[in-house]
C-alpha positions as CSV (number, residue, x, y, z in Angstrom):
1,X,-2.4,-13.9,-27.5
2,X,-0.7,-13.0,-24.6
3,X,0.4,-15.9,-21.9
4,X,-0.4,-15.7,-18.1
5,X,2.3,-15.4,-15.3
6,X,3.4,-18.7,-13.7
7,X,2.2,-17.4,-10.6
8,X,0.4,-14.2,-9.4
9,X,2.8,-11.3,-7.8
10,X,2.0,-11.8,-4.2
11,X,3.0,-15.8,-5.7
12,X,6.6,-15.6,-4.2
13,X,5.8,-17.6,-1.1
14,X,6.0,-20.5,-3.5
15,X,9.6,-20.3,-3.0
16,X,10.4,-19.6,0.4
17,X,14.5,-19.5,-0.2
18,X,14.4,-17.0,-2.8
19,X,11.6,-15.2,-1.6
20,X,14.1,-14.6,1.6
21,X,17.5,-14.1,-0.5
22,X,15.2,-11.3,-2.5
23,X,14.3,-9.6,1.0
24,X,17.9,-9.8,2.3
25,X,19.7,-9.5,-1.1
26,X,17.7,-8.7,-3.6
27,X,20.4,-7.8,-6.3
28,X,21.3,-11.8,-6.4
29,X,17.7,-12.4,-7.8
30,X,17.8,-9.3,-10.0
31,X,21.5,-10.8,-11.5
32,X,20.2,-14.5,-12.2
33,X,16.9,-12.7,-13.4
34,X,19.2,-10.6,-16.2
35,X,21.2,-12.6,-17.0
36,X,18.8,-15.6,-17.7
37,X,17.0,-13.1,-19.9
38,X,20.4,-12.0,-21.6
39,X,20.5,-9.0,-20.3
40,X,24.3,-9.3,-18.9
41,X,24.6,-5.6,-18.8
42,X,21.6,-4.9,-17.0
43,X,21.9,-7.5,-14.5
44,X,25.5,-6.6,-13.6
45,X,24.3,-2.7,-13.4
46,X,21.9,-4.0,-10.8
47,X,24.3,-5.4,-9.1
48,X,26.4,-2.1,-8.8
49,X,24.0,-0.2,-8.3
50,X,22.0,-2.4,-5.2
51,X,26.5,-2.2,-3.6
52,X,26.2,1.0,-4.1
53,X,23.4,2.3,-2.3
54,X,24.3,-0.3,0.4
55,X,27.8,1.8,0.2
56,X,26.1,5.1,1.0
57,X,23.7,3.8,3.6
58,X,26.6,2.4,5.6
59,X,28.4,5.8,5.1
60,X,25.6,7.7,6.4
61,X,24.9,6.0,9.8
62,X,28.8,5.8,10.2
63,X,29.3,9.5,9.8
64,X,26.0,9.7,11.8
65,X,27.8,8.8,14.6
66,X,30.4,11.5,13.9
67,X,27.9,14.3,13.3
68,X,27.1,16.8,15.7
69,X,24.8,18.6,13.4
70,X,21.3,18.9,14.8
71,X,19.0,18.2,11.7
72,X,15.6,19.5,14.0
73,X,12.5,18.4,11.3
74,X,10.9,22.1,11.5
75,X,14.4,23.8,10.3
76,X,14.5,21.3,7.4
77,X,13.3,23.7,5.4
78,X,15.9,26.3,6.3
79,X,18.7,24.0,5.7
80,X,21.7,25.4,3.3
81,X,25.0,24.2,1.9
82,X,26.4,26.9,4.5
83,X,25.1,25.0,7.8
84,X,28.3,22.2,6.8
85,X,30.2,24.2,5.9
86,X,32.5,23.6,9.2
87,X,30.9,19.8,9.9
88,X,32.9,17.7,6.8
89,X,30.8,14.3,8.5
90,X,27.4,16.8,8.1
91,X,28.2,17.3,4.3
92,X,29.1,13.6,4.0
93,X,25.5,12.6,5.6
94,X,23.7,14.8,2.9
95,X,25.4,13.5,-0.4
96,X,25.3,10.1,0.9
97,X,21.5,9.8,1.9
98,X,21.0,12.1,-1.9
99,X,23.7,9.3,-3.7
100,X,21.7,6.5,-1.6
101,X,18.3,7.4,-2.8
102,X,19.4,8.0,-6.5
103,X,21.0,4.4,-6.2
104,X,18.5,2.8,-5.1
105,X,16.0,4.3,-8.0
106,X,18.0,3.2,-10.1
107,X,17.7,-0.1,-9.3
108,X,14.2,0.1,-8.8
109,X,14.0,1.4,-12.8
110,X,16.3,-1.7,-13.9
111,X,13.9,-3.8,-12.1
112,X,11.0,-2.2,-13.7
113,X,12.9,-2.4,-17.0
114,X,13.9,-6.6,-16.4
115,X,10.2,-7.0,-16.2
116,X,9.2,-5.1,-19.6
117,X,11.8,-7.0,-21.5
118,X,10.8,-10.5,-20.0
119,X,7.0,-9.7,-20.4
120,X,8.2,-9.3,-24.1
121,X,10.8,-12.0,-24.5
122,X,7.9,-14.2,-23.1
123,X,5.2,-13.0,-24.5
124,X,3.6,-12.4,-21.0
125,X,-0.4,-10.8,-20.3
126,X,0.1,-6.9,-19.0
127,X,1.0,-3.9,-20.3
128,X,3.2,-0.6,-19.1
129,X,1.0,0.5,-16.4
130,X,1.0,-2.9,-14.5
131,X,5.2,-3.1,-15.0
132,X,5.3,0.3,-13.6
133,X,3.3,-0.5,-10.8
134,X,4.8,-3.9,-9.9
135,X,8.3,-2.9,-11.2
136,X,8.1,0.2,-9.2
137,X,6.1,-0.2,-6.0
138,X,6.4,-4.2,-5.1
139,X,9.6,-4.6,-7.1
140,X,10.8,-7.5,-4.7
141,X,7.5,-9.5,-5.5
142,X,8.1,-8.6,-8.8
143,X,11.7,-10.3,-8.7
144,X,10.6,-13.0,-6.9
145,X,7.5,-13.7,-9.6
146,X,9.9,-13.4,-12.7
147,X,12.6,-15.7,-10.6
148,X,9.6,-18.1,-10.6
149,X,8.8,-17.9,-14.2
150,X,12.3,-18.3,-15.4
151,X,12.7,-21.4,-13.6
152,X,8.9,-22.6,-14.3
153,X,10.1,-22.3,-17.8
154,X,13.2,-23.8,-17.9
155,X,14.7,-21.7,-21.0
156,X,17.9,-19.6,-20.5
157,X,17.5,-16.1,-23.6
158,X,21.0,-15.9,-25.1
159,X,21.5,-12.8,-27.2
160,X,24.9,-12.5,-29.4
C-alpha cells in the first residue's frame, strides 16, 4: 500500500527558505533533491541544464539591445531565416530564445522524472498522470514538496 506525501503540493510554505531558494534558484533544490535520491547524474544534468537556459536568456536580452530587427507580432508568421541574414544579433536572439526554451524543458522533464523515481524509491500514493501534472505544470511546488519529504524522512538512497 502506497504511503501519503509529507505534505500536500501547495505544502511548500512549510519551509519558507527553500520555498524561496526554489523560486530564485530552483536547480539548488532540484541538485540536493537528486542527489539525495542517488540520482547524481540527474541532478548534476539539472544543474546544467537550469545554467544553461539562464545562459541563453541573458544572451537574448543582451543582443536585444543590439538588435534593430523589428519583430512586429502580425509579421511573425512571415518570418524566415532570410530576414537575419544581415542582422548577426537578430539570428543570435532566435537560437537563443529556441536553445532557452529547449533548456528549460528539459529541466522541467528531469523534474518530472526526480519525482517518478522518488514516488517509487519511497513507495509514495499517485501515479503518472499526477507526476506529469505536478512535474510538469507546478514543478517548483513539486521540488519544494519532495525537498520536504527528503528531509521529513531523514534517509539519503545511495546506489553503487
Amino acid at each position: 500500500m502506497s504511503r501519503e506525501w509529507s505534505n500536500s503540493i501547495c505544502g511548500c510554505l512549510s519551509n519558507i527558505p527553500w520555498c524561496l531558494v526554489t523560486c530564485f534558484c530552483p536547480c539548488t533544490t532540484s541538485y540536493l533533491v537528486g542527489s539525495r535520491l542517488g540520482l547524481a547524474c540527474m541532478a548534476l544534468f539539472s544543474v546544467i541544464l537550469w545554467l544553461l537556459a539562464n545562459v541563453c536568456y541573458i544572451l537574448t536580452g543582451y543582443a536585444g539591445i543590439k538588435t534593430e530587427i523589428d519583430i512586429n507580432p502580425d509579421k511573425i508568421k512571415e518570418l524566415k531565416w532570410e530576414d537575419f541574414k544581415n542582422d548577426t544579433w537578430g539570428a543570435i536572439i532566435a537560437i537563443a530564445d529556441i536553445l532557452c526554451l529547449f533548456f528549460l524543458l528539459l529541466f522541467v522533464f528531469v523534474v518530472y522524472r526526480m519525482r517518478v523515481n522518488m514516488r517509487k524509491i519511497y513507495d509514495l500514493e499517485g501515479g503518472c498522470c499526477s507526476d506529469c501534472i505536478c512535474g510538469c505544470c507546478c514543478w517548483p511546488l513539486s521540488l519544494c514538496q519532495m525537498k520536504n519529504h527528503i528531509d521529513e524522512e531523514g534517509i539519503t538512497v545511495t546506489r553503487a
